[in-house]
C-alpha positions in Angstrom: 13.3 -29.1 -46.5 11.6 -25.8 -47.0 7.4 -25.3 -47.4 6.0 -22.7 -49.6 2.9 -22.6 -47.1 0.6 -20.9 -50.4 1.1 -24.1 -52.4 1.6 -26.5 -49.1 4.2 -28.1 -50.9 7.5 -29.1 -50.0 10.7 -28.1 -52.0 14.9 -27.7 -52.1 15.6 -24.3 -51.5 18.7 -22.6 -53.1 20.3 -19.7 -52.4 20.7 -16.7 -55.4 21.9 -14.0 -53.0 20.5 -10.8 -51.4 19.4 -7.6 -52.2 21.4 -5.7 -50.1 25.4 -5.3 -50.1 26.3 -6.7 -46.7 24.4 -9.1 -44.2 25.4 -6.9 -41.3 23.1 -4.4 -42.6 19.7 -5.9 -41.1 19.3 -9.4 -38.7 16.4 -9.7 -41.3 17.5 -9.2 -44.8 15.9 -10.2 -48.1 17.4 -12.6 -50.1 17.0 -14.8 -53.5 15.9 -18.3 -53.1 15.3 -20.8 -55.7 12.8 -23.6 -55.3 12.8 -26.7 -56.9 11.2 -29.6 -57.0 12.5 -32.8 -58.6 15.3 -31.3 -59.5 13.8 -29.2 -61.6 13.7 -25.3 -60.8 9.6 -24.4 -59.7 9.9 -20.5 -59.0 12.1 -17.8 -57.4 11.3 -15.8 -54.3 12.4 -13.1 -52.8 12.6 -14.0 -48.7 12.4 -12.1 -45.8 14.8 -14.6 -43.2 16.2 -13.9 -40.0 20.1 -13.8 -40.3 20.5 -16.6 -38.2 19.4 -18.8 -40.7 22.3 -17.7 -42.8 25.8 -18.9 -42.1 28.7 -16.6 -43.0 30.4 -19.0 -45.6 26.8 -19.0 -47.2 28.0 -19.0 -51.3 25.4 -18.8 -54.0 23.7 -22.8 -55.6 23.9 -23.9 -51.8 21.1 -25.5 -50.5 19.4 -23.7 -47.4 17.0 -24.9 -44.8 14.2 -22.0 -44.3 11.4 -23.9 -42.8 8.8 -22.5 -44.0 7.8 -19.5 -46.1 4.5 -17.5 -45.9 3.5 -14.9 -47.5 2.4 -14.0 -51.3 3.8 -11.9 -54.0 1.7 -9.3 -53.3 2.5 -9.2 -49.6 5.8 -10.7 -50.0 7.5 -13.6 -47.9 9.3 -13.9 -44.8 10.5 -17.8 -43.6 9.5 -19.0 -40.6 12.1 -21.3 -38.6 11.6 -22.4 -34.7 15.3 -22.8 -34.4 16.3 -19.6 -35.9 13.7 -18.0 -34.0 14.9 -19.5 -30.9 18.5 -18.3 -31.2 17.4 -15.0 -32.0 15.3 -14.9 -28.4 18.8 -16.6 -27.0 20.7 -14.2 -28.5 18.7 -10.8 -27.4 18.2 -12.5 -23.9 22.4 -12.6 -23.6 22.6 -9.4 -24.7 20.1 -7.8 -22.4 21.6 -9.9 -19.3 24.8 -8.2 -20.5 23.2 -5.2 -20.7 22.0 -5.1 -17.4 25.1 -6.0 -15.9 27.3 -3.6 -17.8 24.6 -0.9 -16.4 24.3 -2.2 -13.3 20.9 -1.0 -12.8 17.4 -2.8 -12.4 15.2 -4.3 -15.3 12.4 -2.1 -14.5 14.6 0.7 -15.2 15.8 0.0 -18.4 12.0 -1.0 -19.6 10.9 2.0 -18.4 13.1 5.5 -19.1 12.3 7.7 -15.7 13.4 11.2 -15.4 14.7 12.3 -12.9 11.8 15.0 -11.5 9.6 11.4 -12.6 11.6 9.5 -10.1 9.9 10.2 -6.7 6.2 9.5 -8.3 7.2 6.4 -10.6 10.0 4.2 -9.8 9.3 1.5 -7.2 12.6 -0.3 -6.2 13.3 -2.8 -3.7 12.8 -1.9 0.1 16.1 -1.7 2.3 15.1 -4.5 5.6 15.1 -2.2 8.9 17.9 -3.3 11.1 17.4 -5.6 14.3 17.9 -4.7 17.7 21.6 -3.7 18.2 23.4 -3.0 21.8 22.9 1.5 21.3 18.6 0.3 21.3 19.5 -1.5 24.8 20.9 1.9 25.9 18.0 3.9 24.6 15.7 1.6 25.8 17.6 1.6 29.8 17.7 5.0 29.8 14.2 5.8 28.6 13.0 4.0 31.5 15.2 5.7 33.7 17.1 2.8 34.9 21.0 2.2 35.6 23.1 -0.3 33.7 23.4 -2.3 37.5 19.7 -2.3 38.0 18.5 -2.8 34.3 20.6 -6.2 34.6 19.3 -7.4 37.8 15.9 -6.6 36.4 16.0 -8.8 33.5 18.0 -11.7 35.2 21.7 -11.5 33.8 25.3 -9.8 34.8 25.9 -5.8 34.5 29.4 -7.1 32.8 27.1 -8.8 30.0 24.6 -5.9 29.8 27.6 -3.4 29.2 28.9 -5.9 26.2 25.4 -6.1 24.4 25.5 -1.9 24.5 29.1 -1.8 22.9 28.4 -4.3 20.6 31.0 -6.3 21.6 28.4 -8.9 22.9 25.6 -10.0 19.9 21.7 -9.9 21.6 20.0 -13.5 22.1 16.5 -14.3 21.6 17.2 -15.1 25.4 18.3 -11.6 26.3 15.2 -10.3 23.9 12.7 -12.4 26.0 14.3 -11.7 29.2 13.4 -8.3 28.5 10.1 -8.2 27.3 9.0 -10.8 30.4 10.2 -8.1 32.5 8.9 -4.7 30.5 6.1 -6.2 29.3 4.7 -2.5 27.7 7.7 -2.8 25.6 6.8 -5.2 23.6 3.7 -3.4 22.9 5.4 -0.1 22.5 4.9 0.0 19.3 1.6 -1.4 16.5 0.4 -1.1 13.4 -3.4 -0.3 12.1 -5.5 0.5 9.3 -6.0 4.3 9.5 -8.1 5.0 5.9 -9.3 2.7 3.4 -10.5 3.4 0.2 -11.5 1.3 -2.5 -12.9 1.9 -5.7 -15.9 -0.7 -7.8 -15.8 0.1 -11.6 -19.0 -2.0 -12.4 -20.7 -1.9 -9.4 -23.1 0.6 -8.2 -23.2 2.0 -4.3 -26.0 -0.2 -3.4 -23.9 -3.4 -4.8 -20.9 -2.4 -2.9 -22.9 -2.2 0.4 -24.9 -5.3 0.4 -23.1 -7.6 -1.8 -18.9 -6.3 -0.5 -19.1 -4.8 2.7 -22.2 -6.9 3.8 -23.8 -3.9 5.7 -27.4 -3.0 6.4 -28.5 -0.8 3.9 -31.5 0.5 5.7 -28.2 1.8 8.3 -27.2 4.1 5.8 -28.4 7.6 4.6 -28.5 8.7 0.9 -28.0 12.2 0.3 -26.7 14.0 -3.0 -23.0 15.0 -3.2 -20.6 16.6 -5.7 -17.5 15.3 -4.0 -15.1 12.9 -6.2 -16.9 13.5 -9.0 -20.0 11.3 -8.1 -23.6 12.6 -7.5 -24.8 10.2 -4.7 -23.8 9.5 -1.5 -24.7 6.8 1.5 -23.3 7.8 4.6 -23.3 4.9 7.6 -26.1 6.7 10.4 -25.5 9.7 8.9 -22.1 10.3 9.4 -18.9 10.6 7.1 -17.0 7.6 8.8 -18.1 4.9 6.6 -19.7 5.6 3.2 -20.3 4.8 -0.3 -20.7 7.3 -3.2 -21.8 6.3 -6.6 -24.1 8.3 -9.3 -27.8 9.0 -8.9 -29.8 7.0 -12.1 -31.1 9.6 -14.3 -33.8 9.7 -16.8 -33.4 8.3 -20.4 -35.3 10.9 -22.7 -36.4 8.2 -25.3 -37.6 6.0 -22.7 -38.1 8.0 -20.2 -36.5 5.2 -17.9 -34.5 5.2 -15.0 -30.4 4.8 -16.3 -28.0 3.5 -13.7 -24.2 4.5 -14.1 -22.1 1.9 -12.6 -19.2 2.9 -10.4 -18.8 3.4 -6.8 -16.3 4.0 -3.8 -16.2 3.0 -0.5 -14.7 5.4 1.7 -13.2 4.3 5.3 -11.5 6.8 7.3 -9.9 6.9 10.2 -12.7 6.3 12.7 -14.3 4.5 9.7 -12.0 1.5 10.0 -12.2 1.2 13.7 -16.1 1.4 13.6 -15.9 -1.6 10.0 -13.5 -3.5 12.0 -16.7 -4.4 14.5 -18.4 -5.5 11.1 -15.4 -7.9 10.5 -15.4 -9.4 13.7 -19.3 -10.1 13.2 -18.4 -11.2 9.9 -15.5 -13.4 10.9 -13.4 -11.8 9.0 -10.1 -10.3 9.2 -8.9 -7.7 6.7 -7.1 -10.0 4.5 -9.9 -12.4 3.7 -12.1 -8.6 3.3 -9.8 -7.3 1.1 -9.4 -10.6 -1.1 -13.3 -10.4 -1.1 -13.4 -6.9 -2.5 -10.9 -7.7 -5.4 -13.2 -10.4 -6.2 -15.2 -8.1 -7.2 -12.0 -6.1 -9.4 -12.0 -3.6 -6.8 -8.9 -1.6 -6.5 -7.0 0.5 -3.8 -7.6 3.9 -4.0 -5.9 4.9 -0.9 -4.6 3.1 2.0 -3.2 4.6 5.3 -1.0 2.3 7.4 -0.5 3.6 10.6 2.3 2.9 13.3 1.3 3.8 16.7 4.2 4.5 19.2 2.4 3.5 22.3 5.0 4.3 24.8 6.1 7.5 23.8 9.5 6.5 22.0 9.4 10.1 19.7 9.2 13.0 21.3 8.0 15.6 18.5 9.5 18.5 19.2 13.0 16.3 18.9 11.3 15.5 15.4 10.8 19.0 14.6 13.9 20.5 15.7 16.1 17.6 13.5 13.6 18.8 10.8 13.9 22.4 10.7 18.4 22.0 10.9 18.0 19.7 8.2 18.8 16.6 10.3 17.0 14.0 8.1 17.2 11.9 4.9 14.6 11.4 2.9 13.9 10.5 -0.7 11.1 12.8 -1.1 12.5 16.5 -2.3 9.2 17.9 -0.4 8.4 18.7 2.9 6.4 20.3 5.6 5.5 20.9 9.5 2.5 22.3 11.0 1.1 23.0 14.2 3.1 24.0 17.6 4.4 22.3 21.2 1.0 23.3 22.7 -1.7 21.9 19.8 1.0 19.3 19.0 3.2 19.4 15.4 2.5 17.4 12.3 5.9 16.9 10.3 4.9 15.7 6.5 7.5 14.4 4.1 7.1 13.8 0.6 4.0 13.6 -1.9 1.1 11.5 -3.3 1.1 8.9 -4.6 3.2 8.4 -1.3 3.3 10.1 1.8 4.7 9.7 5.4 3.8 11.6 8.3 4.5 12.0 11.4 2.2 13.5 14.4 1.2 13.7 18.0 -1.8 11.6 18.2 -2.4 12.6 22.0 -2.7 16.2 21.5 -4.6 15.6 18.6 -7.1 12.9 20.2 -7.2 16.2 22.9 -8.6 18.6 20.9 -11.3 16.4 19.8 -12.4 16.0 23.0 -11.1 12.3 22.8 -9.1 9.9 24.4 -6.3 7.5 23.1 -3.5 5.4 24.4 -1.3 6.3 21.5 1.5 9.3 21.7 2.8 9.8 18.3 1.7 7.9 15.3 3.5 7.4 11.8 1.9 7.3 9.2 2.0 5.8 5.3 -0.6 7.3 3.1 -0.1 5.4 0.0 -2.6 6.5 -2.9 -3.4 4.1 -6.0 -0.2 1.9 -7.7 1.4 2.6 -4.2 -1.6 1.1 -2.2 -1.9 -1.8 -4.8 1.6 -2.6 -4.2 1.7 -3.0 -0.8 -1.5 -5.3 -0.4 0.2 -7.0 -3.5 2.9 -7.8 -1.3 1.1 -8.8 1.5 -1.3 -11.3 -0.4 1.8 -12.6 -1.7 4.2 -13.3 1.3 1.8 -12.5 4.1 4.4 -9.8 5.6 2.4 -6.4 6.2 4.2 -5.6 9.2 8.1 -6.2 7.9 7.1 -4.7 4.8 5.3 -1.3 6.2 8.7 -0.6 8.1 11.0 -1.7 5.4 9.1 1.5 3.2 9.7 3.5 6.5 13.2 3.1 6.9 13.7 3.1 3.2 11.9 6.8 2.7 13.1 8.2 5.6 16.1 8.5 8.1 17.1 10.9 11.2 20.5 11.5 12.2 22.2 13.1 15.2 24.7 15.4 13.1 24.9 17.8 10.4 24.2 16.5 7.0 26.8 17.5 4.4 24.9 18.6 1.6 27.3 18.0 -1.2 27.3 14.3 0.1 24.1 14.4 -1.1 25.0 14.9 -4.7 26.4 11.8 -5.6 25.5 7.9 -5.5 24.5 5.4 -3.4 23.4 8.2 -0.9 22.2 5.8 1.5 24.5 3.4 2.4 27.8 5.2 1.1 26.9 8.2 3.1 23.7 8.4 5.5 24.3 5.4 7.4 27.7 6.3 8.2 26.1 9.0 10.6 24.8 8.9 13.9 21.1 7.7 14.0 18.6 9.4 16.3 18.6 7.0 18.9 14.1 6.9 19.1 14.3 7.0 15.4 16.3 4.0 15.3 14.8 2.0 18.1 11.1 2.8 16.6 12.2 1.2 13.4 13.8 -1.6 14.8 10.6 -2.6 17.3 8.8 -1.9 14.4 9.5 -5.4 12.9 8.1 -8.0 15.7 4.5 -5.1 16.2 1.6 -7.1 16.1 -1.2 -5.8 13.6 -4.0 -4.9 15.9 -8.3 -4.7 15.1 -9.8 -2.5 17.4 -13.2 -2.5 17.2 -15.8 0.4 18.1 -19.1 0.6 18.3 -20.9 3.4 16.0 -22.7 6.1 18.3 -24.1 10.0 18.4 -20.6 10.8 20.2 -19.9 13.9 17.7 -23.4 15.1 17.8 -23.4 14.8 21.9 -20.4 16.4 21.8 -21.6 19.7 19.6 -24.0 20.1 22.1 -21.8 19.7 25.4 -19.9 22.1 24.0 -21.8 24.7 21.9 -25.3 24.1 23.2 -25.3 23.8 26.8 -24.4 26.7 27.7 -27.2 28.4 26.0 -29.4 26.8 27.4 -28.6 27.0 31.0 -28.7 30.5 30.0 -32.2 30.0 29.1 -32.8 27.8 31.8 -31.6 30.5 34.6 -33.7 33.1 32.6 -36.9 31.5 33.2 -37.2 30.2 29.8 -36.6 26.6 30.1 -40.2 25.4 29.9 -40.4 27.1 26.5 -37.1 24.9 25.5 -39.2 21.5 26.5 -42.4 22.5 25.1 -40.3 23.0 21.7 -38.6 19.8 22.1 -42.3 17.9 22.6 -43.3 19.5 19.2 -40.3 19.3 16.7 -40.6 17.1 14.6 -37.8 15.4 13.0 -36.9 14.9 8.9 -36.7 11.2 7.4 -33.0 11.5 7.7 -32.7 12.5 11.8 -35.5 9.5 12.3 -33.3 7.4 10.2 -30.3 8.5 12.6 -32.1 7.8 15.7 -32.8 4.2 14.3 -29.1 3.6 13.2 -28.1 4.5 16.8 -30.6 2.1 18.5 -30.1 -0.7 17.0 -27.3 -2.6 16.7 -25.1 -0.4 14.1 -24.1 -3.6 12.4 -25.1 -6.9 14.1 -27.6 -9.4 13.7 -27.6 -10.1 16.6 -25.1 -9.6 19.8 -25.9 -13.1 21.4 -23.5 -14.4 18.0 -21.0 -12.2 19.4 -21.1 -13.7 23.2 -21.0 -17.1 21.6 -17.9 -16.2 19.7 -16.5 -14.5 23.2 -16.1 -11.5 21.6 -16.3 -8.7 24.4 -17.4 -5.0 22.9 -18.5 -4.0 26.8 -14.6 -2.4 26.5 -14.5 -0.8 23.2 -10.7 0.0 23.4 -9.8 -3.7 23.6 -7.4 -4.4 20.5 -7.7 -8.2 19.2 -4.2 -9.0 17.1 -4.9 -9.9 13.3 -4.7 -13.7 12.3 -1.6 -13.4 9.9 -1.3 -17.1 8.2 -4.8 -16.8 6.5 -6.0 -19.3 3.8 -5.9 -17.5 0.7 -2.0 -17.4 1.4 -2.4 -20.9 -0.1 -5.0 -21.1 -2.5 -5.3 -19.9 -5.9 -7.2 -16.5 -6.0 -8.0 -14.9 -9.0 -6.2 -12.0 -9.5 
């Protein structure tokens, strides 16, 4: 039966014909319908139906099924039918699955047209796995430490006949061999971690105050507000004074009806690199570890704005100016057309490859650690600064299947690749670059093994406590000498006499107070009780990776 949905009454439907010469012409053509009722002829419509509906020995008096027809004559009428709209979305699905496979290319891609100078900011495609161990990352690894295939063996407890198969190949590596190994090296297995290096997330309906209290749970009487004209905002908190950790939002302004204060909402939370060492003392107070922090902060719809993720080689596996070198003769693959180094051998080098949204670089942490008058256990770091859909992505990802650590190397060794040979330009030009052509080649042997220890790094905290460090170290450095100048010169007692009388702005005295107290704590007898030493500041504490929202419903 067919319904005429105006008059909500049921009728036999005939049909009269179309209006157009061929049904091929639209899958939604018009045609005549008669409705009748009885047996007796009520009216005649003209019907928009989808051409599965009509079969192709469809002659004109035969009855028709059109389920049911809405519409009016002023609007006109189109049937509605379940089934036919059914096969339609069968019949479009087929073809696109057809589609696909004739094109042999993804479904984001064919959703989305990208061009091809669009490709590098846009598409997003599924991360190549970085390999395991193999037998040539035993050899690096042997020689690296200096050690000969005989003594290497009788190190780690097996034969030098089953040591030599392993580095051929001809011998796969057990998880035996693998623990064997690390038991004995035990620095190996730390060779390599991964950290937060720069966080930044931004609060569309909160204001800075919100984000302080009510997200990052921090005292606000720690923090110093200041104006600012950095990011577009107007107002600024800065944790005791310093640009490590702060917050800017805009300053309320007047309302010249009113005359009342107006508070623009929007705010960001800035972490940077010493930033999320000193917040990662906040999490441990907190309990928290940065998943169950960043699952707080979109609970409150806050988005990435940038996030660095930054793998430390610990044991010195690069050596930058082999970095360099396969840089500058074009010894690398990479699927970013830009790149850049700075720096020299004595300040250390900085190798950058690609843009934002997505960046990777590569530096000597030591040397740079050394001009800040600092010191660090790390000797190279790479980093992944991921700005925005990038930085969504990856925590995406790591909400989803709790893998942070395979899936920061998997982007690694999917962006970028050094070899040991000339790379053939014109190889470059074709398809499949990757696997048809680049890993053909010889791999940089640290290159390779970084990668591949990559995979099993553990995801270190390490907590610091916040101090007057840079401000002591200005002084060591810039002031001292004046003033045993001064001092030698008979004019120290003037220098104290000075000191007794300054007097210091709300913001120093609000420094001075940030630095005496406890910087974040409530109290450091809850730390004690938790065992949670800060007497060594560079102990690292390995992030809890099977957290609880992994199995509840969060929502977003």
């Amino acid at each position: 039966m067919t319904v005429l949905a105006e008059t909500n009454q049921f009728y036999s439907a005939t049909f009269l014909g179309t209006t157009q010469h061929s049904l091929a012409y639209a899958n939604t053509p018009l045609i005549k319908v008669g409705l009748s009722l009885h047996g007796e002829l009520q009216a005649v419509k003209t019907v928009k139906v989808n051409g599965n509906q009509l079969s192709n020995n469809l002659k004109l008096g035969d009855f028709i099924e059109l389920g049911t027809i809405k519409g009016d004559d002023l609007n006109g009428y189109t049937a509605i039918s379940i089934d036919a709209t059914q096969a339609d979305d069968n019949n479009y699905q087929r073809l696109f699955t057809d589609l696909e496979s004739l094109k042999n290319v993804g479904k984001y891609q064919l959703l989305k047209v990208v061009k091809n100078n669009e490709k590098e900011n846009n598409e997003m495609e599924d991360f190549i796995k970085a390999p395991k161990l193999t037998g040539s990352h035993i050899k690096t690894i042997r020689d690296m430490l200096n050690l000969k295939q005989t003594v290497f063996a009788e190190k780690i407890g097996i034969s030098r006949a089953l040591l030599a198969l392993v580095e051929t190949g001809s011998k796969s590596i057990t998880d035996d061999f693998v623990e064997k190994m690390y038991t004995t090296f035990p620095d190996l297995k730390n060779a390599v971690d991964l950290q937060f290096d720069w966080v930044t997330i931004t609060f569309s309906d909160m204001t800075g105050e919100q984000v302080i209290n009510d997200v990052m749970r921090l005292k606000p009487e720690l923090f110093l507000e200041r104006s600012t004209t950095q990011n577009f905002y107007t107002r600024e908190f800065a944790f005791a004074g310093e640009k490590n950790i702060y917050v800017q939002d805009f300053e309320p302004t007047k309302d010249v009806d009113t005359n009342q204060d107006v508070q623009k909402v929007g705010a960001t939370m800035y972490l940077t690199g010493q930033g999320t060492r000193l917040f990662e003392k906040a999490l441990l107070e907190q309990g928290l570890t940065w998943k169950k922090f960043f699952v707080q902060a979109k609970r409150f719809k806050g988005t990435f704005s940038r996030l660095d993720i930054a793998i430390n080689d610990n044991w010195g596996l690069l050596d930058m100016d082999e970095i360099v070198e396969a840089t500058q003769k074009n010894r690398f693959w990479s699927k970013s057309r830009s790149f850049a180094i700075h720096g020299n051998n004595q300040d250390g080098w900085t190798a950058n490859f690609g843009k934002s949204p997505f960046v990777i670089r590569i530096y000597d942490k030591q040397k740079e650690q050394e001009q800040k008058g600092l010191e660090t256990s790390t000797r190279n770091r790479v980093e992944l600064e991921l700005h925005t859909d990038r930085a969504e992505q990856v925590i995406s990802e790591w909400f989803e299947n709790d893998n942070l650590v395979e899936y920061s190397v998997s982007i690694l060794y999917t962006y970028l690749w050094f070899v040991d040979e000339p790379i053939d330009e014109e190889e470059l030009k074709g398809t499949h670059v990757r696997e048809r052509y680049i890993d053909t080649l010889r791999p940089m042997p640290a290159w390779s093994l970084l990668t591949s220890l990559g995979q099993s790094m553990k995801f270190l905290r390490e907590p610091k406590e916040q101090s007057v460090d840079s401000i002591l170290s200005w002084i060591m450095k810039y002031v001292v000498p004046s003033l045993e100048v001064l001092k030698k010169t008979g004019h120290w007692h003037e220098v104290i006499e000075a000191m007794d009388k300054s007097k210091l702005s709300p913001e120093q005295e609000k420094l001075i107070k940030a630095n005496l107290v406890n910087a974040i704590t409530n109290s450091k007898a809850n730390l004690e009780n938790r065992n949670l030493n800060f007497d060594k500041q560079q102990r690292k504490y390995a992030e809890e990776t099977a957290e609880f929202e992994k199995k509840a419903n969060l929502p977003f």
